[in-house]
N, C-alpha and C positions, 0 to 999 in steps of 0.2 A: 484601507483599500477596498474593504467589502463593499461601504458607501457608493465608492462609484465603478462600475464594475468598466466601463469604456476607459477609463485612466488605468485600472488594472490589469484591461489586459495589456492597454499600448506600452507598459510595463513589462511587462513579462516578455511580451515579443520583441522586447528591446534587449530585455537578458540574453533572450536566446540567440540573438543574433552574437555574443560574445563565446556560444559554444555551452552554456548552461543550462540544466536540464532540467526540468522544472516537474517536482513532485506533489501529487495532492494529499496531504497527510490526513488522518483518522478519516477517511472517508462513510459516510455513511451518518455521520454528525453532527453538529452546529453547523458552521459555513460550509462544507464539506457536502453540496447537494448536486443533485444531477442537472438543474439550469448551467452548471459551470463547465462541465464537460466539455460540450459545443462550445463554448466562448473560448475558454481556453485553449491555450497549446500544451497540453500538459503532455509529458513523456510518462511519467510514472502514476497509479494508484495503490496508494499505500492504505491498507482494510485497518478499520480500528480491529481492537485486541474485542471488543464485547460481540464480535460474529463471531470471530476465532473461537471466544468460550461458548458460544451457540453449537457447533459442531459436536453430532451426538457421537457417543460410545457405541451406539449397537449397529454403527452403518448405514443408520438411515441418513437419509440425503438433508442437506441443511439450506434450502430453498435461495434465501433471501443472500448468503455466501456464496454459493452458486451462480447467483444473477450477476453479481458484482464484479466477479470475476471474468463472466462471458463476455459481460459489457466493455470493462477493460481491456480484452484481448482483441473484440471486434474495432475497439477505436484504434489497434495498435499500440497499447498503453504495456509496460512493464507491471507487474501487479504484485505489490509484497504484501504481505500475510503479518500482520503485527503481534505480540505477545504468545509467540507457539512454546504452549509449555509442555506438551506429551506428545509421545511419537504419534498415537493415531490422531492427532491434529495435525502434523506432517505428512503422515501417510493420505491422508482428506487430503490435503490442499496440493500434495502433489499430483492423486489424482484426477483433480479438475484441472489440471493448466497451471496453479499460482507458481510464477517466476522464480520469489523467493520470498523467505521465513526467519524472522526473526524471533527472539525470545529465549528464556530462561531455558529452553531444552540445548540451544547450544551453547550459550555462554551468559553469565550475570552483565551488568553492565561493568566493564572495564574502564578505570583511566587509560586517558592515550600513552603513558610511556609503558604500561603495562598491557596494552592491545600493540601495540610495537613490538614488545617483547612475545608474542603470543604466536601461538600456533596459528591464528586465525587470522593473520595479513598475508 
């Protein structure tokens, strides 16, 4: 799909006319660049886990996670936060805006009949 991004997107704006909601995952990445932004319909950006571990300890601000997320919000995008393994990596990403937070601080990864059975549906 990378190859031809005009087929990709006629793609995707094909999905979404069925009601699906099209996420950009590890963003900040390999294919995961900002030329796709614009092109795309994307509802969601999803932050790789290696800004999340950029996020300092002592409160100082973490620039480039920062941007990511403004960006996100100004396009109207959802913005989740991947691999949050300590609260002040929650507390960070809650206070810039990020939507939502995944990672080993709230759960390992689950099978589905054991995420079914969970607290967390």
């Amino acid at each position: 799909m990378m190859e031809n991004v005009n087929l990709m997107v006629e793609k995707l704006n094909r999905i979404k006319t069925l009601g699906v909601g099209i996420s950009l995952d590890d963003f900040g990445t390999g294919y995961s660049t900002l030329s796709y932004l614009s092109k795309l319909s994307i509802d969601e950006l999803k932050i790789d886990k290696a800004f999340v571990d950029e996020i300092p300890t002592d409160g100082n601000k973490s620039i480039v996670l920062d941007t990511i997320i403004a960006m996100g919000k100004t396009l109207n995008m959802s913005v989740v936060a991947e691999g949050v393994e300590h609260e002040y990596q929650r507390e960070y990403l809650q206070n810039i805006g990020c939507d939502i937070y995944q990672g080993y601080l709230f759960s390992k990864a689950l099978p589905e009949t054991e995420y079914i059975a969970s607290k967390y549906l």
